[in-house]
C-alpha positions as CSV (number, residue, x, y, z in Angstrom):
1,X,0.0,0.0,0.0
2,X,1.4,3.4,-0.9
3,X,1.9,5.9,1.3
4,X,1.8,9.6,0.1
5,X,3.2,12.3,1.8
6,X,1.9,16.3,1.8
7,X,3.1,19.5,4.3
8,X,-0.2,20.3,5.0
9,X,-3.3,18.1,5.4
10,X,-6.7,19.8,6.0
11,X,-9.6,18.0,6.7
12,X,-12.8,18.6,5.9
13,X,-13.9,20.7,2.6
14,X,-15.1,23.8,4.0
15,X,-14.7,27.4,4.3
16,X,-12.3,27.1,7.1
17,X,-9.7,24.2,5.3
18,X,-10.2,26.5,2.1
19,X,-9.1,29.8,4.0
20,X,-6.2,28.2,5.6
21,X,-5.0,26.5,2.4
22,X,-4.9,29.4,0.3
23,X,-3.5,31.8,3.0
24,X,-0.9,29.2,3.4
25,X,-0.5,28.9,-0.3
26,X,-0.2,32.8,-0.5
27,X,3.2,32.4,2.0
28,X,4.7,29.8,0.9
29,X,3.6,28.8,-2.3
30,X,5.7,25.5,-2.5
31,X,3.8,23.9,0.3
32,X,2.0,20.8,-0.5
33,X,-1.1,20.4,0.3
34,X,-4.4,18.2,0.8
35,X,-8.0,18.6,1.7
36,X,-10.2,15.0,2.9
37,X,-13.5,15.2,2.8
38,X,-16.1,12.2,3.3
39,X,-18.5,13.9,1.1
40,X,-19.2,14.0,-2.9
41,X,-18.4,17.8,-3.3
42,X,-17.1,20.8,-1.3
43,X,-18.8,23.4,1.1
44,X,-21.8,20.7,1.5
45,X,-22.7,21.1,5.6
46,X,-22.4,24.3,7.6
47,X,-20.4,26.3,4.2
48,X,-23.2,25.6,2.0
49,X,-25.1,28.9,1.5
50,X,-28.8,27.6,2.3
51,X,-27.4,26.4,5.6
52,X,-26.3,29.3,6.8
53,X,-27.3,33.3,7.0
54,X,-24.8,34.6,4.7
55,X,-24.5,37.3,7.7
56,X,-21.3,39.5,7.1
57,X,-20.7,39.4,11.0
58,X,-19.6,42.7,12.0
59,X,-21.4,43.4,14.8
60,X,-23.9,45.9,12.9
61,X,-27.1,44.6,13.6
62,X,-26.6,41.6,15.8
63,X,-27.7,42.8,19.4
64,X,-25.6,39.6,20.8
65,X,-22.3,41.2,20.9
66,X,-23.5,44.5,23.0
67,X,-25.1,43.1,26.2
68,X,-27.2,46.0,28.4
69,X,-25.1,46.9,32.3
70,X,-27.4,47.2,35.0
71,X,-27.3,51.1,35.2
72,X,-28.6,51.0,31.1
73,X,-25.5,51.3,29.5
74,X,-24.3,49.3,27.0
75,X,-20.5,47.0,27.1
76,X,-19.6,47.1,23.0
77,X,-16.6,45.5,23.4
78,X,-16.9,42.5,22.2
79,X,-18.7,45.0,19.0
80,X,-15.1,46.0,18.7
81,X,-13.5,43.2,18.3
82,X,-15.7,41.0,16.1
83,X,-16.5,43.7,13.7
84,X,-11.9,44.3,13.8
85,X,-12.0,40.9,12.9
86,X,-14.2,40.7,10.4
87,X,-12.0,44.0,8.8
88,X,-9.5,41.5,8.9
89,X,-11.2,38.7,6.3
90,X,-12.8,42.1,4.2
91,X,-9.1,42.9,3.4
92,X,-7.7,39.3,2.7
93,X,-10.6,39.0,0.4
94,X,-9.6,42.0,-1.1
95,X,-6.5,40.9,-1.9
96,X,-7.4,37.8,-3.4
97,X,-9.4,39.5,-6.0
98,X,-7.2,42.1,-6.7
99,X,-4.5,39.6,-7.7
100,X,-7.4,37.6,-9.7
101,X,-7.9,34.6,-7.3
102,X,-11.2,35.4,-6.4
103,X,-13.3,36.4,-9.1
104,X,-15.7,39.5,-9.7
105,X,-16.8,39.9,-6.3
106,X,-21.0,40.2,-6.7
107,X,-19.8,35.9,-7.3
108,X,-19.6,36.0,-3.4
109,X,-20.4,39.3,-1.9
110,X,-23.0,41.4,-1.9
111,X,-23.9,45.0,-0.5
112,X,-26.8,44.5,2.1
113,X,-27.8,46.7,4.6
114,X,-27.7,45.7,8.4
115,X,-30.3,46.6,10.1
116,X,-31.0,46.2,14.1
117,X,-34.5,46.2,14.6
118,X,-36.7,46.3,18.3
119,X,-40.2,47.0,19.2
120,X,-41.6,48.0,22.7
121,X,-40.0,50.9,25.2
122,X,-37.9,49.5,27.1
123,X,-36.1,47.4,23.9
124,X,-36.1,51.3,22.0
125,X,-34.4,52.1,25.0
126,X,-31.3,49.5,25.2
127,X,-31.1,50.5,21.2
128,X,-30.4,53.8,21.8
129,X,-27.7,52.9,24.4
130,X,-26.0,50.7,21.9
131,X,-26.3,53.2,19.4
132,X,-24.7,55.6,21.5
133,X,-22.2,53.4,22.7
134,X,-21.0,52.1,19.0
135,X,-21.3,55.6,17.1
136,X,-18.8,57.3,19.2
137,X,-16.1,54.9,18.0
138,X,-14.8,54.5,14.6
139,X,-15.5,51.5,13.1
140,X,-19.2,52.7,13.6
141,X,-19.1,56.1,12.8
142,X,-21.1,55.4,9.8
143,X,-24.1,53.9,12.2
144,X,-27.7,55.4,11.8
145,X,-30.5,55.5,14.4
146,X,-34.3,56.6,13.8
147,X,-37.2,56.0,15.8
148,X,-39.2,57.7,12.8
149,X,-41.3,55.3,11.5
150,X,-41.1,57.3,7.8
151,X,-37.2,56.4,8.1
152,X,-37.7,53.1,9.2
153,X,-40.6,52.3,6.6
154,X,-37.4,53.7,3.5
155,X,-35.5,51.3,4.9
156,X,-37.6,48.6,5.5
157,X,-40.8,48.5,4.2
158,X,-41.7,44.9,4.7
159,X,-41.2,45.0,8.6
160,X,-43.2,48.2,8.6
161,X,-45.9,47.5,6.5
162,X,-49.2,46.7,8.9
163,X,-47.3,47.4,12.2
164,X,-49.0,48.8,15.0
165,X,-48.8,52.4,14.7
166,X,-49.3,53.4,18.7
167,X,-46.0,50.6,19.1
168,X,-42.4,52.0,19.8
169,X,-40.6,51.3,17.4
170,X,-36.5,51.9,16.8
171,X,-33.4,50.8,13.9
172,X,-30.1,51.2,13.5
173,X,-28.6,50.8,10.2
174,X,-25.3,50.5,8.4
175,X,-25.5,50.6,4.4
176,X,-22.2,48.8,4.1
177,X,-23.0,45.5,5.4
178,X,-23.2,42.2,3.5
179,X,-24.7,39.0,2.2
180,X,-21.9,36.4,1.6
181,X,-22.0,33.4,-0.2
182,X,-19.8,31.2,1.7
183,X,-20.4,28.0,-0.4
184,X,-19.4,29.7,-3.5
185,X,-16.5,31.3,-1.9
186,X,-15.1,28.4,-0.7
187,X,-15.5,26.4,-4.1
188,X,-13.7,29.9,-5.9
189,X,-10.7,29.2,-3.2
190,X,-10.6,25.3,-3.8
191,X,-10.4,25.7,-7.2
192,X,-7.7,28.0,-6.9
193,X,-5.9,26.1,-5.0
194,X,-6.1,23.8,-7.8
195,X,-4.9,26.0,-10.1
196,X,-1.7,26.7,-8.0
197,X,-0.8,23.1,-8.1
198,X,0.9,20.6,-5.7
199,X,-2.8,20.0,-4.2
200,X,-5.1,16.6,-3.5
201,X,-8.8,17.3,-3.0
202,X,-9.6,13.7,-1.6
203,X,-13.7,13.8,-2.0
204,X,-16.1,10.8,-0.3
205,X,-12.9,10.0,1.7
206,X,-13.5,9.4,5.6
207,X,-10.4,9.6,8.4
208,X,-10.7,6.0,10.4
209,X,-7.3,6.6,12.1
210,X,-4.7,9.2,13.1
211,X,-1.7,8.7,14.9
212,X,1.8,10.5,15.7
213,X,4.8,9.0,14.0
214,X,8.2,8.6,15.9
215,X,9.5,11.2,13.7
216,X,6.7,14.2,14.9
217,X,4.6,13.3,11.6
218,X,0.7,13.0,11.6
219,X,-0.4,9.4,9.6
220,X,-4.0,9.0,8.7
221,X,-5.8,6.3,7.4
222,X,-8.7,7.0,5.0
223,X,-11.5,5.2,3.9
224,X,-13.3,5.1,0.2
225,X,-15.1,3.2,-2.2
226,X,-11.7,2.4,-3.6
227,X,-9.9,1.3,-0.7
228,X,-7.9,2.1,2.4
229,X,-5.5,5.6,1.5
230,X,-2.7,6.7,3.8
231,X,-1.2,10.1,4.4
232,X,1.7,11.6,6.2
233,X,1.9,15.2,6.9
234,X,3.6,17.6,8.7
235,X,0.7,19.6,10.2
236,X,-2.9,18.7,9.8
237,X,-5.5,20.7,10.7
238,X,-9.2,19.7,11.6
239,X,-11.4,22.0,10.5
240,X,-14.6,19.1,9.5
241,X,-17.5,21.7,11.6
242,X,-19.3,19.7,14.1
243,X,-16.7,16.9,13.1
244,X,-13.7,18.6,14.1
245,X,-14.5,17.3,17.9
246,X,-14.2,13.5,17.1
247,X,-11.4,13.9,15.0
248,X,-9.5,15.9,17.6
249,X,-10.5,13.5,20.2
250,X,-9.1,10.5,17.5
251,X,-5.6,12.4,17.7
252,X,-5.3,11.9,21.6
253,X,-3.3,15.2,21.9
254,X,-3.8,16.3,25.3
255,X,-4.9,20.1,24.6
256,X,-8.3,18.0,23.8
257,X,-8.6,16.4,26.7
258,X,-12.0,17.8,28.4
259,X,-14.1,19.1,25.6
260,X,-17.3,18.3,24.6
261,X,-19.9,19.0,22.0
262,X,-23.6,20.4,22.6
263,X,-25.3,20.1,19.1
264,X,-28.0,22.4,18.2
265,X,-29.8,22.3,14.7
266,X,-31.6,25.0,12.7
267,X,-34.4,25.2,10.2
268,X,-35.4,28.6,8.0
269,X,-38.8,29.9,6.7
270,X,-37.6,30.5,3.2
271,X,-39.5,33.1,0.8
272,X,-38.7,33.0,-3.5
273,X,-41.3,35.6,-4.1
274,X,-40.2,38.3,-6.5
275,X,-42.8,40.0,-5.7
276,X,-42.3,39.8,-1.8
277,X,-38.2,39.2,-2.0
278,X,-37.8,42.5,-4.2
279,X,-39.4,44.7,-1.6
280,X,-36.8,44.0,1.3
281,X,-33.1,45.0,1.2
282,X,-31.2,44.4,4.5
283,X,-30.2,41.5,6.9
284,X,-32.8,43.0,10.3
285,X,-31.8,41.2,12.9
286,X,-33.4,41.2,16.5
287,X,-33.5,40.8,19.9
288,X,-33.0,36.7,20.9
289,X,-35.2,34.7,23.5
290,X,-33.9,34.2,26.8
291,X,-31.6,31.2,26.7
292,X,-31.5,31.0,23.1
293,X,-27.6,30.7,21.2
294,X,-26.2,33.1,19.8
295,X,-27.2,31.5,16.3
296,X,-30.5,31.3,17.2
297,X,-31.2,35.5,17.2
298,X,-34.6,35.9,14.8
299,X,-33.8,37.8,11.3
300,X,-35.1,38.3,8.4
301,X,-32.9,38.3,5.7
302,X,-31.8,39.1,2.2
303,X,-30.0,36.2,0.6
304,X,-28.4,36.2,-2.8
305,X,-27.3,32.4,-3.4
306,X,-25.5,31.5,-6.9
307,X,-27.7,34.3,-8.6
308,X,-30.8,33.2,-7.2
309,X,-32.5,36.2,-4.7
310,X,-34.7,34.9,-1.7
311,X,-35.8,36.0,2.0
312,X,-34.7,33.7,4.9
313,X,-36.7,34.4,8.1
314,X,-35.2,32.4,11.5
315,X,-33.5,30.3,12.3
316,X,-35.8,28.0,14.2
317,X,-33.5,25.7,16.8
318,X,-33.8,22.4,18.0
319,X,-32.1,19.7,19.4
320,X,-30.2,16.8,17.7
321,X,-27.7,14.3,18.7
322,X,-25.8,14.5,15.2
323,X,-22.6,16.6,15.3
324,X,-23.2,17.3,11.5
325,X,-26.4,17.6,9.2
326,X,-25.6,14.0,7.4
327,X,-24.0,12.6,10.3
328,X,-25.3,10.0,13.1
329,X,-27.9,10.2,15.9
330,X,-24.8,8.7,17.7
331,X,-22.6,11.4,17.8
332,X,-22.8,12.6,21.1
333,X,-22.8,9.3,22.7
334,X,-19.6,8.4,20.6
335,X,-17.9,11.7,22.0
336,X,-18.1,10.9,25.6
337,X,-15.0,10.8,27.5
338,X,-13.6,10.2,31.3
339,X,-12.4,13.8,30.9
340,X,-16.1,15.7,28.9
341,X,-18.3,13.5,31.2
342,X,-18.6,15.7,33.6
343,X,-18.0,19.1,31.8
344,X,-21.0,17.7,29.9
345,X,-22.9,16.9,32.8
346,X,-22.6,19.7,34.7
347,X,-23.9,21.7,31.5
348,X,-26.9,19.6,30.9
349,X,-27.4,20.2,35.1
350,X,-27.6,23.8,34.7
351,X,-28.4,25.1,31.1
352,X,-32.7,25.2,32.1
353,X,-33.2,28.3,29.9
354,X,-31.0,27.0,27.1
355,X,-32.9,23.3,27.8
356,X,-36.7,25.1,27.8
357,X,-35.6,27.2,25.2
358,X,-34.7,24.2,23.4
359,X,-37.7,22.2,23.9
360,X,-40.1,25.4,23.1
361,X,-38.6,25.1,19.8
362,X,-38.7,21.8,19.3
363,X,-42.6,21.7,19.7
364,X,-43.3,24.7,17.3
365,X,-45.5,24.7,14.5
366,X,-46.3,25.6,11.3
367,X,-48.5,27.8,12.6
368,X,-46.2,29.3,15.7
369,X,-43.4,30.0,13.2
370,X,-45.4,32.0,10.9
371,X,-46.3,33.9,13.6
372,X,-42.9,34.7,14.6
373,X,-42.5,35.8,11.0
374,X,-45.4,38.2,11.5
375,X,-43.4,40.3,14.3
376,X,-40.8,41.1,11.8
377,X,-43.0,40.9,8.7
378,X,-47.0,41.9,9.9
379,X,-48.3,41.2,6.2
380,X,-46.4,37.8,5.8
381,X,-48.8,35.8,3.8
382,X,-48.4,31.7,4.6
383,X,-48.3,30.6,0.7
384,X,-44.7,32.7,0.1
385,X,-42.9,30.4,2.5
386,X,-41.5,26.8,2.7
387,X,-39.6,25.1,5.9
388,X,-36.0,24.3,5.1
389,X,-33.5,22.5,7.0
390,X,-30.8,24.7,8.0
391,X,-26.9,23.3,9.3
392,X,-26.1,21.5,12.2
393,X,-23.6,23.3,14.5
394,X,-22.3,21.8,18.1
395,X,-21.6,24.2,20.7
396,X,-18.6,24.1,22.7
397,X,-18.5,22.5,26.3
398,X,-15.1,22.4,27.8
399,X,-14.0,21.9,31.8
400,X,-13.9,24.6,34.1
401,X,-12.6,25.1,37.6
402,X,-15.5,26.8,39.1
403,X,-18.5,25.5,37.3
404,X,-17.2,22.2,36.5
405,X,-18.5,22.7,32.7
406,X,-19.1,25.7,31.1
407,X,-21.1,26.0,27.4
408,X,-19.3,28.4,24.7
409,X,-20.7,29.9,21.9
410,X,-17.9,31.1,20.2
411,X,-15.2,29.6,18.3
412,X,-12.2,28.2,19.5
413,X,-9.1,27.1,18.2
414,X,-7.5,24.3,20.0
415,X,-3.4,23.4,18.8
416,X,-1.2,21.1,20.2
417,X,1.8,22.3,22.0
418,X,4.5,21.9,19.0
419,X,2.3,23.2,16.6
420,X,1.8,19.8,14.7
421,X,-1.7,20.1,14.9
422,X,-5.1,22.5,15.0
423,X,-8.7,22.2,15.1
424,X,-11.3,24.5,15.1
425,X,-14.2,24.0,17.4
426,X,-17.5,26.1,18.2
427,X,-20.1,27.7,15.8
428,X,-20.9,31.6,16.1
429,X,-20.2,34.0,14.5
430,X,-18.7,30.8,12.5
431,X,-17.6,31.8,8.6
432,X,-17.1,35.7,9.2
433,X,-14.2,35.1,11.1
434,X,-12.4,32.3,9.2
435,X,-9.4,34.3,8.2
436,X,-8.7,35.8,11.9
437,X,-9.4,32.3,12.8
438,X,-7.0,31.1,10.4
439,X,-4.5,33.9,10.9
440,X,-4.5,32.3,14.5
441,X,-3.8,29.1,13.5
442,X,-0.7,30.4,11.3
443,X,0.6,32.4,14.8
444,X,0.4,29.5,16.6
445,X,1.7,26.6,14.8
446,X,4.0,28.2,12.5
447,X,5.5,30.3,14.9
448,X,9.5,30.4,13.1
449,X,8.2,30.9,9.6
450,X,6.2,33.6,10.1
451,X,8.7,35.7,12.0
452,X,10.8,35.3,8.8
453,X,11.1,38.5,6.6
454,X,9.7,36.9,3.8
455,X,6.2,35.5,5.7
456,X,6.2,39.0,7.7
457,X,6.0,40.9,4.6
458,X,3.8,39.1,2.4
459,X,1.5,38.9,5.5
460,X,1.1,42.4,5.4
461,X,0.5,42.8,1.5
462,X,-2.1,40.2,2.3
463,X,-3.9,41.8,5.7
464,X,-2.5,45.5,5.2
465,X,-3.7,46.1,8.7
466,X,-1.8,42.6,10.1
467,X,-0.2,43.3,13.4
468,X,-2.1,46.9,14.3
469,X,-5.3,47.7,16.1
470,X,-8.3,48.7,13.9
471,X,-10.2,49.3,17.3
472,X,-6.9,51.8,18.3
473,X,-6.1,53.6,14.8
474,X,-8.8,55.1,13.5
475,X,-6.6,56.5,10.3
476,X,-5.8,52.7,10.0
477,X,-9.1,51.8,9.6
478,X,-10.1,54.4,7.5
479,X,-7.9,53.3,4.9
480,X,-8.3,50.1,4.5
481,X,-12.1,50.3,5.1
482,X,-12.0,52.6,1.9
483,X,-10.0,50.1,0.1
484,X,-11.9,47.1,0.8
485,X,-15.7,48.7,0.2
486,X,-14.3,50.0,-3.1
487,X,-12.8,46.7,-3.7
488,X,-15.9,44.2,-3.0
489,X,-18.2,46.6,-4.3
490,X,-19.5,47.2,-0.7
491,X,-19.6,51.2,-1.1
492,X,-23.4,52.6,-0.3
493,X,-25.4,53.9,-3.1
């Protein structure tokens, strides 16, 4: 049986292996490198654009990111960072299409307002406390806020078309946002990684067994129709969604050791209506349900998906035992470990409005999610919308000294000590922040080549901003905001 050996070896077929292969590619452009996947074709689970909200995440609309103190103001901190980091993939994208890789950028991107959206006083009130807490910085000078309901009905006629006109009502907007298409992006990147050569896409090929040689390399044994395949590499790096937590649990490297997986699932009302779609430009997102995830905050949505224009209202959560839309009701049960037992445990002992959130969800309706639709969209007619199944994405439960378990809904990336290996875990805000993700993974397990001159520089044609603070430099971020909007097309009209 041959063996074939590659420098990098990126499992699973999604945005996240695509990112970090063509960043890797842009440093070194000798390294050689393969992506397994068990599927028939790339960017098929979380990547694929019906099975996600396309969302942009920049911390525009998504009321997550900016919770309310007890005296009424607002902490945007965590506003800061994610919408720094997503400044951070806006300008690798850039330069990808600039040098041709990625193609004309309407392919992937497109300009959609972001909207935040609440009804009822007191939710006006913790609006205009975000507002105010985000427009005095730079990276959202650019924010509006109305409580006119004129204003709000130009920007979003749908949601105020047959509202309540004694209700309080309140928006923030940002024209610049966007709708991405991370399923084609990630097949544009694949096949440019094709085109740059000394590459394996290995499709409907499933990892059965990983192990670390004497000599510090990573073998794994794959699966297909045509046989048992083996593979050495330097550095792998899991990056399989909900199936990067088996697979890093397969490698026994002991920066694993204690994490588990809480699987949630998702489901859109999906609208193809011209004559409904065409009225409604923006992603308006609002405010979530106590103990819902962060993935789980209700928006109604413009989606452009391979050329094809549609609403998306949701998601709708539930609960599943698979780790991954086509996986196995026995994935949780498989991941159990001596060390996530009682992480897990302790979780599942104290996550009641996460649980009754949950089951509330679970036990909807036809009839009960159409009338969640009607809060953002009074007018909604039943005909115009169909139930689609939306990705599976599994939560992060890892061991902690005070609670015994604690439930993340972030991502995470998890390395082993010599930098051999990586694996992303976790689910929000999920494709938006693949290249600070992957950027990470670079810093952390190629730690001598990228503090040569030659990585260091072409880092910074790359991610002009690489190794500054956007949050701190607000000339910084003027220019390369300026850059990237003219570059993707993102500028306001």
């Amino acid at each position: 049986m041959t063996t074939n050996h590659v420098d990098v070896l990126l499992v699973g077929a999604g945005i996240m292996s695509a990112t970090l292969g063509v960043l890797l590619k842009q440093l070194d452009p000798t390294l050689k490198l393969a992506i397994v996947e068990q599927l028939d074709d790339v960017a098929q689970e979380s990547t694929s654009g019906w099975n996600n909200a396309g969302t942009g995440h920049a911390a525009y609309c998504e009321l997550n990111y900016t919770q309310q103190n007890p005296d009424g103001t607002v902490n945007a901190d965590k506003a800061f960072a994610i919408n720094a980091s997503f400044e951070t993939t806006l300008q690798f994208w850039s330069s990808l299409v600039n040098q041709g890789i990625l193609p004309e950028p309407s392919a992937f991107i497109n300009p959609t307002p972001h909207i935040s959206f609440v009804w009822g006083q007191s939710n006006v009130d913790y609006l205009r406390a975000r507002y105010a807490a985000l427009k005095s910085h730079h990276l959202f000078k650019d924010m509006e806020y109305s409580e006119d309901r004129a204003v709000l009905t130009e920007w979003m006629p749908l949601v105020m078309d047959g509202r309540d006109p004694d209700q309080p009502v309140a928006a923030t907007r940002v024209k610049y946002g966007s709708d991405v298409n991370f399923g084609a992006l990630c097949r544009y990147l694949i096949h440019a990684l094709k085109d740059q050569g000394e590459f394996a896409l290995l499709l409907k090929h499933k990892v059965k067994a990983m192990e670390r040689l004497e000599d510090g390399k990573w073998q794994l044994s794959l699966d297909s129709a045509e046989g048992k395949t083996v593979y050495t590499s330097d550095f792998v790096f899991l990056g399989a969604g909900g199936g990067s937590l088996p697979l890093l649990q397969m490698s026994k490297i002991p920066e694993g050791d204690g994490y588990g997986g809480f699987p949630v699932s998702g489901q859109w009302l999906a609208c193809k209506n011209p004559a409904v779609v065409n009225q409604h430009l923006a992603k308006v997102y609002g405010k979530a349900s106590i103990g819902a995830p962060p993935m789980s905050v209700p928006h109604l949505d413009t989606r452009v998906i391979d050329g094809e224009h549609a609403l998306l209202f949701g998601p709708f959560a539930g609960f599943s035992t698979k780790f991954l839309k086509q996986g196995s009701i026995f994935d949780v049960i498989l991941s159990l470990r001596p060390k996530n037992l009682w992480p897990m445990l302790k979780v599942g002992l104290t996550s009641f409005d996460l649980i009754r959130y949950l089951v509330s969800e679970v036990l909807q309706t036809e009839k009960s999610r159409l009338a969640a639709l009607r809060d953002y969209y009074p007018n909604a007619q039943d005909e115009d919308w169909q139930l689609l199944i939306a990705g599976q994405r599994v939560q992060i439960i890892k061991s902690d000294p005070k609670l015994g378990g604690k439930l993340e809904f972030g991502t995470e990336v998890v390395a082993a000590a010599d930098g051999s290996l990586a694996a992303l875990l976790g689910a929000s805000p999920g494709a938006s922040i693949a290249v600070p993700a992957m950027v990470q993974v670079v810093e952390r397990c190629f730690k001598e080549k990228l503090a040569t001159p030659e990585w260091q520089a072409r880092m910074k044609q790359l991610i002009p901003s690489y190794g500054q603070s956007l949050i701190k430099d607000a000339d910084l971020l003027a220019r390369v905001r300026q850059h990237t909007l003219s570059t993707l097309g993102l500028n306001p009209v």
